[in-house]
Backbone as CSV, one residue per row, in Angstrom:
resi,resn,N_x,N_y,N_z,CA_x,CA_y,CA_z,C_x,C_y,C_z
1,UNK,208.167,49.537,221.149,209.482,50.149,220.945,210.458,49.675,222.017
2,UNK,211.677,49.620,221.906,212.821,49.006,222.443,213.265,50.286,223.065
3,UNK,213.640,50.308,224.789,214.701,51.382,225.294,215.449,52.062,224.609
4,UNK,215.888,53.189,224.301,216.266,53.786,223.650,216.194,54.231,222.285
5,UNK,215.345,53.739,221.331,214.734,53.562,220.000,213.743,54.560,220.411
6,UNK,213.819,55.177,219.446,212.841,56.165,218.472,212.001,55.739,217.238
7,UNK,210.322,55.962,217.600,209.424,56.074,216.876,209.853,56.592,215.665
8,UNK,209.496,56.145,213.818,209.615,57.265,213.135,209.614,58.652,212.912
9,UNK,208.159,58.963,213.602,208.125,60.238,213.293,209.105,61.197,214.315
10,UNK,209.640,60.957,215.085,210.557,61.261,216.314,211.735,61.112,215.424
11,UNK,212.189,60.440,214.339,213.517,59.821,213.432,213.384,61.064,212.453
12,UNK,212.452,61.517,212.032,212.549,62.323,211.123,212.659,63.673,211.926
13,UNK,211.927,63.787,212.703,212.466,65.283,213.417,213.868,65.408,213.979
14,UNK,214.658,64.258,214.252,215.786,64.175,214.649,217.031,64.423,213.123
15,UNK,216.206,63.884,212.680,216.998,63.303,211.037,217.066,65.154,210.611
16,UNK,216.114,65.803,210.749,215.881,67.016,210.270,216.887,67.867,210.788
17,UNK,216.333,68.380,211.994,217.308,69.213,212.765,218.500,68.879,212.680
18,UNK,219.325,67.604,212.377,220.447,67.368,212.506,221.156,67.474,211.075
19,UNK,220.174,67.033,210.596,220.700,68.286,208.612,221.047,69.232,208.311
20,UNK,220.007,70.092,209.016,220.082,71.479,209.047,220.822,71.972,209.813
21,UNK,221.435,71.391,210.935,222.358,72.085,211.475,223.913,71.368,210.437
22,UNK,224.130,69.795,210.222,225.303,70.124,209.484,224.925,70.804,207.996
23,UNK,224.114,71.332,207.600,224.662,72.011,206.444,224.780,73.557,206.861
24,UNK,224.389,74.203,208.118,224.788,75.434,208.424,226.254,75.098,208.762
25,UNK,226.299,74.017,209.404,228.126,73.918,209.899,228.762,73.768,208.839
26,UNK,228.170,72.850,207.745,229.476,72.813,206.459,229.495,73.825,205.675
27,UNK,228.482,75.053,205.962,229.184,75.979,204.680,229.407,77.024,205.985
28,UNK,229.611,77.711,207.182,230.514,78.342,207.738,231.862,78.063,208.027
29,UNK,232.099,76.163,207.778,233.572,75.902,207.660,233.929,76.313,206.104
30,UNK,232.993,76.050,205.454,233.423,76.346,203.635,233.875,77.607,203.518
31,UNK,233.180,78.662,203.862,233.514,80.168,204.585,235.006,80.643,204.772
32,UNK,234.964,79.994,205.920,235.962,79.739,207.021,237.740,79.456,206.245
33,UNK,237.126,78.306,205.501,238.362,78.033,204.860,238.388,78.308,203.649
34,UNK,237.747,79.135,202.909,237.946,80.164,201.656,238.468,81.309,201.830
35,UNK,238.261,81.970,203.071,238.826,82.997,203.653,239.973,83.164,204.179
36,UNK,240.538,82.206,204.403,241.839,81.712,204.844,242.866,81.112,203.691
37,UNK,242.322,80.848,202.815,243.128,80.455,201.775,243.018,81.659,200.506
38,UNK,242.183,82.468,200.173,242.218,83.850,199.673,242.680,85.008,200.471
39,UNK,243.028,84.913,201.536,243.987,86.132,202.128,244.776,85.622,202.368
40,UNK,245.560,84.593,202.869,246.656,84.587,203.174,247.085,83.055,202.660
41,UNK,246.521,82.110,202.067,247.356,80.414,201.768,247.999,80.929,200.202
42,UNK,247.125,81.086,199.818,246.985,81.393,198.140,248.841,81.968,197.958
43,UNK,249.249,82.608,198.694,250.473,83.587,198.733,251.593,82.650,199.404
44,UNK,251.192,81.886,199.951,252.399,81.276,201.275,252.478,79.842,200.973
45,UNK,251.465,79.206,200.076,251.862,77.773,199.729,252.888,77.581,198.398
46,UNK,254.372,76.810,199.140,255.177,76.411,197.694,255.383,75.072,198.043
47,UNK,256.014,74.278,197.168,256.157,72.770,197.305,257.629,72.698,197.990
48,UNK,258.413,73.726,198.135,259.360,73.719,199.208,259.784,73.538,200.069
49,UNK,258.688,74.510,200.433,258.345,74.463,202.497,257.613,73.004,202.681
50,UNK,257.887,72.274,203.413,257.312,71.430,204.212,256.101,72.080,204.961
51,UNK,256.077,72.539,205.824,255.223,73.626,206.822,253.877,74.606,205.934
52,UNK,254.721,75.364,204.983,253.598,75.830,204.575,252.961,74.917,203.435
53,UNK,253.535,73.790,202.690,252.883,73.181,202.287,251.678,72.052,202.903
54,UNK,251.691,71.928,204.278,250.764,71.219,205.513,249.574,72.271,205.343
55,UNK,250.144,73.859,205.502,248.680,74.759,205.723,248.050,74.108,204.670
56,UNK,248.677,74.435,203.389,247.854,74.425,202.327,246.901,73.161,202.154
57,UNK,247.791,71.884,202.134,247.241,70.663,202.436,245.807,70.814,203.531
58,UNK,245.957,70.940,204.612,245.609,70.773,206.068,243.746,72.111,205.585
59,UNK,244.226,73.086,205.115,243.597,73.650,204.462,242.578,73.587,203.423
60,UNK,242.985,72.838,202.490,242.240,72.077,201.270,241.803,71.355,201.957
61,UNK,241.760,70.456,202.834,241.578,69.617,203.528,240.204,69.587,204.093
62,UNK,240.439,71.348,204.981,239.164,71.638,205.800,237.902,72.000,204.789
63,UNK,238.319,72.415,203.821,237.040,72.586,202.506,236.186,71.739,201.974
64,UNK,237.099,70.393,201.817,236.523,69.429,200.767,235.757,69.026,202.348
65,UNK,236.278,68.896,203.664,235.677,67.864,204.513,233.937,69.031,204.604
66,UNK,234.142,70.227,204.505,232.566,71.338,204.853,231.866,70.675,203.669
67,UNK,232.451,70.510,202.704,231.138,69.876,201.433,230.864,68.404,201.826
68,UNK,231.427,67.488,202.206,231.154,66.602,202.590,230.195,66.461,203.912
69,UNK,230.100,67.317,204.440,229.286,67.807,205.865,227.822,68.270,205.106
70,UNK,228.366,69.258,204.249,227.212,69.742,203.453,226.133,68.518,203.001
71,UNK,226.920,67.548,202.374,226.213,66.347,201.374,225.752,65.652,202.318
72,UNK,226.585,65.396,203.454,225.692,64.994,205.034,224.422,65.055,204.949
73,UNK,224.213,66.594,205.014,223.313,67.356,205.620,222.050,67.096,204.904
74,UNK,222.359,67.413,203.540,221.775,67.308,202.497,220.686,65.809,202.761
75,UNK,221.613,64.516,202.549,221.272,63.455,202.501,220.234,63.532,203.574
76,UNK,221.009,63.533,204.963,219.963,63.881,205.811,218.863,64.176,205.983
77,UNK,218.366,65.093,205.068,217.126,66.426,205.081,216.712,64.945,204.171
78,UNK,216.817,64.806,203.309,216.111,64.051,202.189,215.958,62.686,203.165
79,UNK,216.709,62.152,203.720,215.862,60.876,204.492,214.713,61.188,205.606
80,UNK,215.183,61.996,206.088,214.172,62.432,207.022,212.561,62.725,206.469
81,UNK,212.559,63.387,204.944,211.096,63.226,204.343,211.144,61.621,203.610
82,UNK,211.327,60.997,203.330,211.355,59.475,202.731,211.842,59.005,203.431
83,UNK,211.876,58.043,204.720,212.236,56.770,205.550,212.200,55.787,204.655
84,UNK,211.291,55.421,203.795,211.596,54.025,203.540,212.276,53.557,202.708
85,UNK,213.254,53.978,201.683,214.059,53.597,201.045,215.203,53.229,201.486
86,UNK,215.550,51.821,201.284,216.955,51.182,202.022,218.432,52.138,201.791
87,UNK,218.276,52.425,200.087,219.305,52.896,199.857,220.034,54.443,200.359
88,UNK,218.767,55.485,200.547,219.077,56.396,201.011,219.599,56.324,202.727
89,UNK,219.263,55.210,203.365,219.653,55.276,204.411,221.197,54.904,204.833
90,UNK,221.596,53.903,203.539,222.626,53.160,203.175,223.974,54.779,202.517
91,UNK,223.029,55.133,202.256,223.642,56.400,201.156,224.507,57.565,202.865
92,UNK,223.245,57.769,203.551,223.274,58.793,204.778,224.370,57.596,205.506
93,UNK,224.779,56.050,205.819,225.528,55.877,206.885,226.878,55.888,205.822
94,UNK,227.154,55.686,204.938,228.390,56.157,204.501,228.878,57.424,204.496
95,UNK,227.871,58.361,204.005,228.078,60.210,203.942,228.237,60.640,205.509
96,UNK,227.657,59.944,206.463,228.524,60.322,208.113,229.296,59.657,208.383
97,UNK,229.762,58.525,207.959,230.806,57.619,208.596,232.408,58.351,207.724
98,UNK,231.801,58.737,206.758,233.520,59.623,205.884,233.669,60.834,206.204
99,UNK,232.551,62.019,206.727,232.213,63.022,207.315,232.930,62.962,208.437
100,UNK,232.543,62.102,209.484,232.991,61.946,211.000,234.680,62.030,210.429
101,UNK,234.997,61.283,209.854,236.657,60.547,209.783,237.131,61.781,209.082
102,UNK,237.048,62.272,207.913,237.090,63.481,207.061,237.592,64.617,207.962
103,UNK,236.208,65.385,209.201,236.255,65.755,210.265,237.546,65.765,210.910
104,UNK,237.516,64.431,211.571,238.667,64.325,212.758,239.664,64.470,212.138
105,UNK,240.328,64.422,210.204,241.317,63.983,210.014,241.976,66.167,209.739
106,UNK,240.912,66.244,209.220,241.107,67.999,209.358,241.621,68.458,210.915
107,UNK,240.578,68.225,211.451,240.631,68.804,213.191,242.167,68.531,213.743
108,UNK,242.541,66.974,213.431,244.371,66.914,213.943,245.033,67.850,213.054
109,UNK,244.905,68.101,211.480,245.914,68.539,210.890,245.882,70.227,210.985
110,UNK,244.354,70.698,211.217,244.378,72.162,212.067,245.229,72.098,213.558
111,UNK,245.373,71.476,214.153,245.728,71.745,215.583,247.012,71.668,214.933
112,UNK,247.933,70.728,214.274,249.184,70.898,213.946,249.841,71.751,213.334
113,UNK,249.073,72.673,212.334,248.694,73.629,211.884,248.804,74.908,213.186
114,UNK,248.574,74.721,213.746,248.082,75.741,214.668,249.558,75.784,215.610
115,UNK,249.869,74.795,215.761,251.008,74.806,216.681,251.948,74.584,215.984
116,UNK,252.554,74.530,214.722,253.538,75.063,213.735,253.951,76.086,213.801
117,UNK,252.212,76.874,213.221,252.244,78.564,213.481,252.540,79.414,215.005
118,UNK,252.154,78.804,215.903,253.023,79.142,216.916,254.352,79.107,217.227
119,UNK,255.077,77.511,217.079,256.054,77.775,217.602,257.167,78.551,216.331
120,UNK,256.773,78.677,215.440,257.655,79.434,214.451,257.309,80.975,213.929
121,UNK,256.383,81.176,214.951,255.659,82.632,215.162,255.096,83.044,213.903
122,UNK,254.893,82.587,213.701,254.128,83.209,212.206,255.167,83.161,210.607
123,UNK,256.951,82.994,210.791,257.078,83.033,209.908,257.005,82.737,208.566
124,UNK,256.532,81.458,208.707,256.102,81.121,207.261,254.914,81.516,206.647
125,UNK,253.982,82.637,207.415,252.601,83.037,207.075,253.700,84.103,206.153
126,UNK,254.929,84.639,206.650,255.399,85.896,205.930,256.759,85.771,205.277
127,UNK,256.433,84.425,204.702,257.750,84.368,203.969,257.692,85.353,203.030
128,UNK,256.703,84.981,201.914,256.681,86.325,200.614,257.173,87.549,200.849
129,UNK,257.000,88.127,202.179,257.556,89.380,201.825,259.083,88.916,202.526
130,UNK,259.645,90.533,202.154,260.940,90.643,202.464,261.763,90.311,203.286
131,UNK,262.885,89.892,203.552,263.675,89.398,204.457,263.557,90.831,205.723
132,UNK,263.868,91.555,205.133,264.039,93.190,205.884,262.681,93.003,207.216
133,UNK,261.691,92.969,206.573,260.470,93.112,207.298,259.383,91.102,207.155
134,UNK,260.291,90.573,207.753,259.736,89.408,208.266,258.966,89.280,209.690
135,UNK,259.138,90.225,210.161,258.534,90.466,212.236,257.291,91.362,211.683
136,UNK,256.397,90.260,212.379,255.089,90.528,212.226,254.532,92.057,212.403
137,UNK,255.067,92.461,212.941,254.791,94.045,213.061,254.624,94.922,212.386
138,UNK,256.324,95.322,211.663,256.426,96.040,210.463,255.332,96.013,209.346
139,UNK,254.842,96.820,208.583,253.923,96.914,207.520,254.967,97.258,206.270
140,UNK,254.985,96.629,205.449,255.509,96.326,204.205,254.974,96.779,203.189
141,UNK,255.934,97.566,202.159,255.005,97.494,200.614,255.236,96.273,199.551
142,UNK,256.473,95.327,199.988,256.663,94.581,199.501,255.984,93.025,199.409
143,UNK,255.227,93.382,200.129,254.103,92.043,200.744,253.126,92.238,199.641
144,UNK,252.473,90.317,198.992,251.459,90.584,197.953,250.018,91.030,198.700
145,UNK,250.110,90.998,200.269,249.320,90.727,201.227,249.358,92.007,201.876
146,UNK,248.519,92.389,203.138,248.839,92.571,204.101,249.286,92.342,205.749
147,UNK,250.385,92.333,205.534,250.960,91.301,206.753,250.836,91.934,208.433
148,UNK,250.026,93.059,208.500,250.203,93.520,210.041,249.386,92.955,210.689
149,UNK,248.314,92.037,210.053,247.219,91.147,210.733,246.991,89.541,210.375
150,UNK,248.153,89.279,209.643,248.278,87.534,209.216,248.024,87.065,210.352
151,UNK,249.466,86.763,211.145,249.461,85.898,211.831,248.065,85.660,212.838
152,UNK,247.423,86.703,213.311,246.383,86.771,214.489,245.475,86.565,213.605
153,UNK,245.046,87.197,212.184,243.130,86.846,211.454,243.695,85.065,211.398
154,UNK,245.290,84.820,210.671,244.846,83.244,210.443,244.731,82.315,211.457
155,UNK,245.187,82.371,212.638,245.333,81.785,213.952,243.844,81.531,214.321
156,UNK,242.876,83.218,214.356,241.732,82.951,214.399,240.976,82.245,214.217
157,UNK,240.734,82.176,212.794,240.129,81.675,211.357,240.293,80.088,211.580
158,UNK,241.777,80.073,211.839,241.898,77.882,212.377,241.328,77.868,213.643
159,UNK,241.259,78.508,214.841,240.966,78.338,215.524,239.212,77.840,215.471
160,UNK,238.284,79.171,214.840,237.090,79.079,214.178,236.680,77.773,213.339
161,UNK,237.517,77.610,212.509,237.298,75.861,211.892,237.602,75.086,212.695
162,UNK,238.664,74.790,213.825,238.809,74.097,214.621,236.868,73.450,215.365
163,UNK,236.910,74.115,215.711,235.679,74.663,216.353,234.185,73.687,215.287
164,UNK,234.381,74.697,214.510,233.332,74.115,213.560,233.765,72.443,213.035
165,UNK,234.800,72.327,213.019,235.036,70.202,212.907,235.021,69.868,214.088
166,UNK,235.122,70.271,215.145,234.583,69.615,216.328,233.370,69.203,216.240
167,UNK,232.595,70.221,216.000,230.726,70.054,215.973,230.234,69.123,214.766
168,UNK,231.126,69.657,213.688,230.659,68.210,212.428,230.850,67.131,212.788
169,UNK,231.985,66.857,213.569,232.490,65.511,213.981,231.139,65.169,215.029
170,UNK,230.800,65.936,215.830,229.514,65.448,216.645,228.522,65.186,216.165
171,UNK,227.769,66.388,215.280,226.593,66.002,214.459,227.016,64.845,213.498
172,UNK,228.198,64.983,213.127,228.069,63.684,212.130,227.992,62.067,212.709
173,UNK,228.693,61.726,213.600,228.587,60.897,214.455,226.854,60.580,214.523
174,UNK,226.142,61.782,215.107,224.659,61.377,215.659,224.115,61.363,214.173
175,UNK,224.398,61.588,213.296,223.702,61.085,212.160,224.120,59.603,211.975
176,UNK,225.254,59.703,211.744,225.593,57.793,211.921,224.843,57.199,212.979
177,UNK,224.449,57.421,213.988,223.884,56.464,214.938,222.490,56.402,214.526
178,UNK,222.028,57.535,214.203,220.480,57.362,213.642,220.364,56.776,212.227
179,UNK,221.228,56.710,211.579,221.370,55.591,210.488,221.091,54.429,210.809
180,UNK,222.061,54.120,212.016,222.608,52.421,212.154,221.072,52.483,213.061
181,UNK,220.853,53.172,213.724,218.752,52.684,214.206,218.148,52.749,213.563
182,UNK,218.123,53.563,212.243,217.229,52.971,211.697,217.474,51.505,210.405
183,UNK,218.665,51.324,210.189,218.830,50.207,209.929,218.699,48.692,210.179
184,UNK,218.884,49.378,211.961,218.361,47.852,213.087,219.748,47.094,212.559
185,UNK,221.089,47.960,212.873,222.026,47.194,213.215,222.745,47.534,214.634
């Protein structure tokens, strides 16, 4: 064995654990960003707004990239019991190399996301309701929502996916590298 190279059976325990952890990470971001788009996107995305059309985007965004983490994961688990098929390995360095990128491309558009919603304090989380009661405070009957906890659960919630595409972006990465070793490129 070559410095730094891993034995098979050492490839599959690596290959394993690192499945299983991105498919716990891609469905607590799947979570993550279902929950965020059923309490509060679902209500606040129009093709108007610039801004709230980014959540929504930036949003959809973070979903499709957790299933793609998921299919990661997936692939993963399945190479790790079968090594020797070229194609599945071929299959696992594309499913982390669009994962990783997928990842990072969510993770910028959450942080922009995130600092939108800051510097415009939340208003576009509360456009729908009334002009009268736009300040996050007030509790509204005119809201399809409830708005006395938008701005802080969704801030959270990105913050929380933030978080969780950080770590896909890592695990996915170390799945790509254990691809490209075991490819012997």
């Amino acid at each position: 064995l070559l410095p730094g190279h891993l034995d098979p059976g050492s490839h599959r325990k690596v290959l394993m654990k690192t499945g299983l952890i991105l498919l716990i990470l891609g469905h607590l971001n799947f979570i993550t960003g279902t929950l965020v788009h059923g309490t509060v996107l679902r209500f606040v995305v129009t093709a108007r707004d610039a801004t709230s059309l980014h959540y929504g985007v930036t949003n959809s965004a973070s979903v499709l990239a957790a299933l793609l983490t998921i299919s990661c994961g997936l692939s993963a688990l399945l190479l790790s019991r079968y090594l020797g098929p070229a194609a599945f390995k071929w299959a696992l360095l594309s499913l982390s190399a669009c994962s990783s990128l997928c990842c990072l491309c969510c993770l910028l558009g959450l942080l922009v996301a995130i600092g939108l919603t800051l510097g415009n304090q939340g208003r576009v989380l509360l456009a729908p309701c009334s002009m009268a009661t736009i300040a996050p405070a007030p509790l509204s009957r005119q809201c399809p929502f409830d708005p006395t906890r938008v701005y802080s659960s969704t801030l959270s919630l990105w913050a929380i996916s933030l978080l969780l595409e950080a770590m896909e972006i890592f695990f996915s990465a170390r799945c790509l590298l254990l691809t490209l070793q075991l490819l012997r490129l």
